[in-house]
C-alpha positions in Angstrom: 139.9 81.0 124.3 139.4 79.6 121.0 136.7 76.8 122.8 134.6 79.5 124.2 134.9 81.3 120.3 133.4 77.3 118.9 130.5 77.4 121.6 129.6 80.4 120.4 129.5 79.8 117.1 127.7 76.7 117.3 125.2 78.6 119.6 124.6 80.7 116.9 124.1 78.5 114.3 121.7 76.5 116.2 119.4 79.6 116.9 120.2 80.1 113.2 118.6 77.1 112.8 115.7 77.7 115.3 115.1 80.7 113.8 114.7 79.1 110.4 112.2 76.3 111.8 109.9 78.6 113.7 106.9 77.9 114.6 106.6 74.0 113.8 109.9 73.5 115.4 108.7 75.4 118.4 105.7 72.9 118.1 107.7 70.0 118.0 109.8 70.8 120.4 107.0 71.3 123.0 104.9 68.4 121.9 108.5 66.0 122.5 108.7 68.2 125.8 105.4 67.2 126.9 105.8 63.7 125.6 108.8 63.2 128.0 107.5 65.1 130.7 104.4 62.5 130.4 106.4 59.7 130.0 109.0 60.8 133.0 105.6 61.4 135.0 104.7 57.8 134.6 107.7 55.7 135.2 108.3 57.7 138.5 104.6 57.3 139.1 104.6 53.6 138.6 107.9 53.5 140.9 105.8 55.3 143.5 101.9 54.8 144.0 101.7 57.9 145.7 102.9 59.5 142.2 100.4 57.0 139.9 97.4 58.1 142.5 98.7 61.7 142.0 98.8 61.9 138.4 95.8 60.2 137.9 94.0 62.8 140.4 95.4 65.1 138.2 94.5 63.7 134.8 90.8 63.1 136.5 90.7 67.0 138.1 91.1 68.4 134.4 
């Protein structure tokens, strides 16, 4: 009982935190989001050359 009562503070002290970044951490946490989805995008993509061709049709379509 008293490990659920710790999660929840510490879940509340991070959207405390959040809360206090706002918008810039919202930024940063999507820019880092896209960053890794990028870079996730790439390694499988240079694993697979079905996944580089894919990606680069994609990158090309926009």
């Amino acid at each position: 009982m008293l490990w659920v009562l710790g999660i929840v503070m510490v879940l509340l002290n991070m959207r405390r935190l959040f809360l206090g970044i706002g918008l810039w951490g919202l930024v940063t946490r999507s820019f880092l989001l896209v960053c890794g989805a990028s870079f996730w995008v790439l390694s499988v993509g240079s694993w697979f050359g079905a996944g580089s061709s894919w990606y680069a049709k994609l990158l090309s379509g926009y």
